[in-house]
KOLKE-162591 format. One record per residue (C-alpha): residue in one letter; x, z, y. Coordinates in steps of 0.1 Angstrom, whole numbers, plus 5000, padded with zeros to 4 digits. Each point is the difference from the previous one (the first is absolute). Layout:
<recs>
AXZY/...
</recs>
This chain:
<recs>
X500050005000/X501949855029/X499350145035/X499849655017/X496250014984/X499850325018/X500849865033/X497449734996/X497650234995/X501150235026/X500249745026/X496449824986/X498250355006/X501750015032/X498049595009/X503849955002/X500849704982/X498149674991/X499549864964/X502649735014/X502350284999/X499749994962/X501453815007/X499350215015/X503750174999/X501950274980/X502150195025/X498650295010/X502150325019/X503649965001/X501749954962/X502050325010/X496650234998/X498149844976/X503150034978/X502350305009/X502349994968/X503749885004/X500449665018/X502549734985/X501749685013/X501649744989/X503149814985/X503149875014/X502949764986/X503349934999/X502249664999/X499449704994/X502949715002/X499249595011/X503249835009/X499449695019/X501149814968/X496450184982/X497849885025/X501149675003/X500349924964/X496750174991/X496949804999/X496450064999/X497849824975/X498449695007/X496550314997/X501350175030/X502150274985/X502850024984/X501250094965/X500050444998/X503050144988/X500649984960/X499150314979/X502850234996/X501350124963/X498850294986/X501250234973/X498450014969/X496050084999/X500250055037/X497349825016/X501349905040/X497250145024/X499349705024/X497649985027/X499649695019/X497949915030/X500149785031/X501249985034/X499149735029/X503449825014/X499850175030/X500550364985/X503850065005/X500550055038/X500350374996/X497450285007/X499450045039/X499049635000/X498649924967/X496249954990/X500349864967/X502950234984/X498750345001/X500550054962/X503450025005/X499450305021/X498250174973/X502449884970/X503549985023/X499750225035/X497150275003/X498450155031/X500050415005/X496849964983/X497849744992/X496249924992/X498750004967/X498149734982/X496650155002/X500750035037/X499050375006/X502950195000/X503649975006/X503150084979/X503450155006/X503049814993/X502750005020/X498350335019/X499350284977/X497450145022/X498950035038/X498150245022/X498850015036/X499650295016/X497949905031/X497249794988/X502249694997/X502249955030/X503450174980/X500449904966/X503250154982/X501049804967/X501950154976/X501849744982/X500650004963/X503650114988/X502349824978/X499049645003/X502449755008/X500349665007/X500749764971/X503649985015/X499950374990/X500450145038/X497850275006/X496349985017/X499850175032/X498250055037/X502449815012/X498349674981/X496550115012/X501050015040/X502049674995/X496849844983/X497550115025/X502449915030/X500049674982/X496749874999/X499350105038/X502949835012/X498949685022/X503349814982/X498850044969/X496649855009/X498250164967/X496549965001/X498950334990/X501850215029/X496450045013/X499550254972/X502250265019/X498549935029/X499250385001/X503450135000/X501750195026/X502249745013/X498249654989/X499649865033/X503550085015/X501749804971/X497249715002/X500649955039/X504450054988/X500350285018/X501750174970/X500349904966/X499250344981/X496450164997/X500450345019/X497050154973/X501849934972/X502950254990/X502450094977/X499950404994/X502249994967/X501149794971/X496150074983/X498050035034/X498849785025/X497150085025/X498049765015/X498150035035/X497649815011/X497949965033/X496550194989/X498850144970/X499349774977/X499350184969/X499349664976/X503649825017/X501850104964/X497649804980/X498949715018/X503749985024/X503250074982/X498949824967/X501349685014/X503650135011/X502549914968/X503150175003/X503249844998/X504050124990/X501350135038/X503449954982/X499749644996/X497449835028/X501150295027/X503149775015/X498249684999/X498649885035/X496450035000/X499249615010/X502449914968/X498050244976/X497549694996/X501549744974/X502650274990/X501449914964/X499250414995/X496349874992/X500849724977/X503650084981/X500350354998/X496450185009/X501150454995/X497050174997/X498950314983/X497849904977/X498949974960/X501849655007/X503149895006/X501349695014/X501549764972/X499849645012/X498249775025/X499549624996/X499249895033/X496249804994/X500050084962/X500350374993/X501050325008/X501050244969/X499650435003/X501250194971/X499450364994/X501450275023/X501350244971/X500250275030/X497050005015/X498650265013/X497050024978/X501249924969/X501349644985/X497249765002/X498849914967/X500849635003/X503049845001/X499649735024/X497849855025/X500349665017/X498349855024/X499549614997/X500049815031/X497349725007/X500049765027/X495949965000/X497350134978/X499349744977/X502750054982/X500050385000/X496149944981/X501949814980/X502050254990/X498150254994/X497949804980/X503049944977/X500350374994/X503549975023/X499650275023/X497650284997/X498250065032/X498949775029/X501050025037/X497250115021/X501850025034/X499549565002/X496350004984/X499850114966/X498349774976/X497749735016/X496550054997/X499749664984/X503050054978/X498350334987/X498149894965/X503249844988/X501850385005/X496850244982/X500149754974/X503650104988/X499850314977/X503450155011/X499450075036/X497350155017/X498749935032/X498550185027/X497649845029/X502650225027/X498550165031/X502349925027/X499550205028/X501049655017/X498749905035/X500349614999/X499549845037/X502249745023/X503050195023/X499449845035/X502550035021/X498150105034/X502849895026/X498949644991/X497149825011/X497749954987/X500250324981/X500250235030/X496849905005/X496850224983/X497649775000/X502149734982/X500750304972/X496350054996/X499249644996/X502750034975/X497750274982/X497149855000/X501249674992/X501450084963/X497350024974/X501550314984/X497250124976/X500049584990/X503650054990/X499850344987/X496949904975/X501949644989/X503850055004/X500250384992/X497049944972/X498850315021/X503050244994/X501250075037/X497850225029/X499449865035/X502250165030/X499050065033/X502850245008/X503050124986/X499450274976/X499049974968/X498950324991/X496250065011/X500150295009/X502149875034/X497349805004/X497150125028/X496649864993/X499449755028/X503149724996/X499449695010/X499449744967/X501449695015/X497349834976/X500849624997/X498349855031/X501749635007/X497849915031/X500950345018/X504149904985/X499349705020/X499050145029/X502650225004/X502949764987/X498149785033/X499850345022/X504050054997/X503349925009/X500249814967/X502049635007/X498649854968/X504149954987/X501050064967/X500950374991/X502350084971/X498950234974/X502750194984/X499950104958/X502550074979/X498350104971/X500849724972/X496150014974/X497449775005/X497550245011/X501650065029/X500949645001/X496049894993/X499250305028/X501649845025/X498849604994/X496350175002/X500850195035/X501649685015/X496749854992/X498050275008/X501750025037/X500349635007/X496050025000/X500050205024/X502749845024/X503350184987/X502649794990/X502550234976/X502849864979/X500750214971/X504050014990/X501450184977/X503350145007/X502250234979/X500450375010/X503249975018/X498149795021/X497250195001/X502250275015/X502149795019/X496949885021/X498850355005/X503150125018/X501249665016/X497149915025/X498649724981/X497350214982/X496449855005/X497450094974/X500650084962/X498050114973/X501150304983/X499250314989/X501250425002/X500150194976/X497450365010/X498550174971/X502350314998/X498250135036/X499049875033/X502850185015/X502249714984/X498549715021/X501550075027/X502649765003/X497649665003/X498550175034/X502650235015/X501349955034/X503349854997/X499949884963/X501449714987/X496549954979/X498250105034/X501149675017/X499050075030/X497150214991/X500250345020/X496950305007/X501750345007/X496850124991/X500549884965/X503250124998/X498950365010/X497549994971/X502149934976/X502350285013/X497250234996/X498549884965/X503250164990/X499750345016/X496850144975/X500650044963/X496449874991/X498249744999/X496950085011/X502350095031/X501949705002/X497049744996/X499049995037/X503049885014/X500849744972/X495849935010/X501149935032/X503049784998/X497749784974/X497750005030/X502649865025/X501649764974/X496649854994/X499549935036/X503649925013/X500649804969/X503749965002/X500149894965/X497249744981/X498950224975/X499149854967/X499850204969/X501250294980/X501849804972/X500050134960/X503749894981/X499050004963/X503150124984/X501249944961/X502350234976/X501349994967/X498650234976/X503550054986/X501150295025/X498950325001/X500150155030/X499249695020/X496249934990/X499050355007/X501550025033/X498349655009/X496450114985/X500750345024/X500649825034/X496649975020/X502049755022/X503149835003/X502450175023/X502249755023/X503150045019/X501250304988/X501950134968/X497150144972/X500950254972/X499049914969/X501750214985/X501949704980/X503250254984/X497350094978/X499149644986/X500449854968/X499549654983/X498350044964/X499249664995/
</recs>
């Protein structure tokens, strides 16, 4: 069942083309109350070597990825404990930047302590434990002794003050230095006046203390989960605008973790093997590579085959129309995945005719969304009209943006609108998305907007958000841990914001973070769903499902996948994977 047929049926309901043209969510209060047992982390790694020779002489297969490494030789009976699953090519420029490679921060590096899979609680890895004694504005961590790095020096503060310094610091350019936007100190490095956060401090080799502007007693679960923590000992001399691209991330990645560093074939592979000094014990298998795929057809492929044994959700899971061919193989099982995924175009609103409301709510009114949702998506996604996707950020009275092309018309007439053609940006590589956006070209051009769709790759993508050039793009961000997450897409100053800036908005979010519960936190995520549905700075879309597929061969894995309410993005997740086994 091809999706072309779907488009034609789409765009025919739609009196679009001529016979000539033949959950309601999961999270509740913070993870730290509703589960107040010992938090844990994640992973870390070691090195890895690819000489120039390696990468050069290595090719992928004609399938998009290349050969994994060969099976090493075991003695006697012993049966070699391999798990193998997939990363996107663009998964290796190191943690501050990535959005694709945040399994090697919970197999190779670890944060001080990380979410779980069932997303309602966090646990302590590289922290032992953590208190505040003032509602949330101090928090003292108490690191865990005797870990070291896979180069065997010793884990210290010293590593958690460098890592934190790190992803504020404007020459680094990570994407997630918003997330300490609440420290003591965050805006003096952001506008270079210093490159050190004044509220967070070293008070011994175990201790650190961490200071931020107000109480904000939900900041440990929802904030420092996305810091990773990196060796002081090797990154600390390296320049900050040189830590991008640095062969630490590719050839010889020290972590912490179950997993160590063994090799890396650059577009092929990337091989862990177990970290016999972990901190929790030896992780029960031996190995665990990552294959690398250069689009998803051939990762399907793959798993298919039975040749790795989990797919990628952070580039769209299994198609929808690819899904019968994956629940009729007997060894995997698959799951219709929440998301927790916002799905809507990024304007860029210091370009006309973006900057413009009533071209963005000709834009809403102009895409049939519920057509493509009950076609396309076979009736799997949710209409958006804000940003959340938890209803209970929701208010009562949003505007529906039901599909109304005269009124699109009128508005599209009404503004500053030339009538050029305006790119549309995807990167992701299925045919849904690929169907999606033939149907909204159509859908537009009806109604007197001319988009092109082009599909770039995501150093492009990222490229274009950063170098000026950024018009519209279709994309999506990832929300279903908490509201208090989506900042980023609609924060004054953001990279994802382009141009998009309400202080009011920006003091709501500051103050969904201030009360532990969530009938307390509700009205001010109310609210900014309230102003987002007006302002519109994005075209919101729909909240996306990402079926997802795993062998039935490891234990461990299946039961931490049939336990997650909603896929997790951006961040490092502990599943707990020291504890896996392969028994088939």
């Amino acid at each position: 069942m091809r999706t072309p047929k779907k488009i034609a049926a789409a765009l025919l309901a739609a009196g679009m083309i001529t016979a000539a043209c033949a959950s309601d969510d999961d999270a509740g209060d913070s993870p730290s109350e509703i589960a107040e047992e010992e938090p844990a982390g994640e992973p870390a790694a070691d090195d890895s070597e690819a000489s120039d020779d390696d990468s050069t002489s290595s090719e992928a297969d004609d399938d998009g990825a290349a050969e994994p490494p060969s099976e090493p030789e075991t003695d006697g009976d012993a049966v070699e404990q391999t798990f193998t699953s997939a990363l996107p090519a663009n998964s290796f420029e190191g943690s501050p930047w990535t959005t694709t490679g945040h399994k090697l921060d919970a197999t190779v590096l670890q944060p001080l302590a990380a979410i779980r899979w069932t997303g309602d609680a966090v646990e302590p890895l590289l922290a032992e434990s953590w208190d505040t004694p003032d509602g949330g504005q101090t928090w003292t961590v108490n690191l865990r002794d005797g870990v070291t790095w896979h180069d065997g020096e010793p884990f210290d503060a010293d590593d958690v003050v460098f890592s934190f310094n790190t992803y504020v610091n404007p020459e680094v350019g990570s994407r997630y230095a918003p997330r300490l936007r609440d420290v003591v100190g965050y805006q003096e490095v952001i506008d270079g006046e210093t490159t050190e956060l004044a509220g967070v401090t070293r008070v011994d080799d175990l201790t650190v203390q961490i200071e931020l502007n107000e109480p904000l007693p939900i900041w440990w679960d929802y904030s420092q989960i996305f810091v990773v923590i990196f060796p002081e000992h090797i990154l600390g001399d390296v320049p900050p605008a040189e830590l991008r691209g640095h062969p630490y991330w590719t050839e010889n990645r020290v972590g912490t973790g179950p997993f160590v560093w063994n090799e890396y074939q650059p577009d092929q592979f990337v091989e862990l093997v177990a970290n016999d000094d972990y901190f929790l014990g030896r992780p029960q298998l031996d190995r665990v590579i990552y294959r690398v795929f250069v689009d998803s057809s051939a990762m399907l492929n793959a798993m298919a085959n039975g040749e790795i044994d989990e797919t990628p959700f952070e580039e769209g899971g299994i198609p929808i129309p690819e899904l019968g061919r994956f629940e009729g193989l007997d060894f995997l099982t698959v799951k219709d995945q929440d998301a927790g995924l916002p799905t809507y175009f990024f304007l860029n609103l210091d370009v006309e005719p973006y900057s413009d409301l009533t071209f963005r709510q000709a834009l809403m009114y102009g895409i049939d969304r519920q057509l493509l949702i009950d076609t396309l998506w076979e009736g799997r996604a949710r209409i958006a009209n804000t940003l959340f996707p938890a209803e209970w950020a929701h208010p009562d009275d949003l505007e529906t943006y039901d599909y109304d092309p005269d009124r699109a018309r009128e508005l599209v007439e009404a503004s500053v609108y030339d009538g050029r053609d305006l790119p549309l940006r995807y990167f992701f590589s299925d045919p849904l998305t690929a169907d999606l956006m033939v149907a909204i070209q159509s859908q537009l051009a009806e109604v007197g907007i001319n988009v092109v769709p082009e599909q770039v790759d995501t150093a492009a993508w990222r490229a274009a958000l950063t170098d000026g050039s950024w018009e519209m793009g279709y994309g999506a961000n990832g929300q279903g841990l908490d509201p208090s997450v989506g900042a980023d897409p609609v924060t004054c100053g953001a990279v994802l914001a382009l141009g998009y800036c309400n202080d009011r908005v920006d003091e709501l979010f500051t103050l969904g973070k201030t009360e532990a519960t969530r009938d307390d936190r509700a009205p001010f995520y109310q609210e900014i769903s309230s102003i987002l549905n007006e302002e519109l700075p994005k075209t919101f879309l729909w909240y996306q499902p990402r079926p997802i597929a795993w062998s039935n061969d490891i234990d461990g894995l299946g039961s931490r996948w049939a336990e997650q309410p909603v896929l997790l993005f951006n961040l490092p997740v502990y599943q707990a994977i020291e504890t896996w086994t392969v028994t088939g």
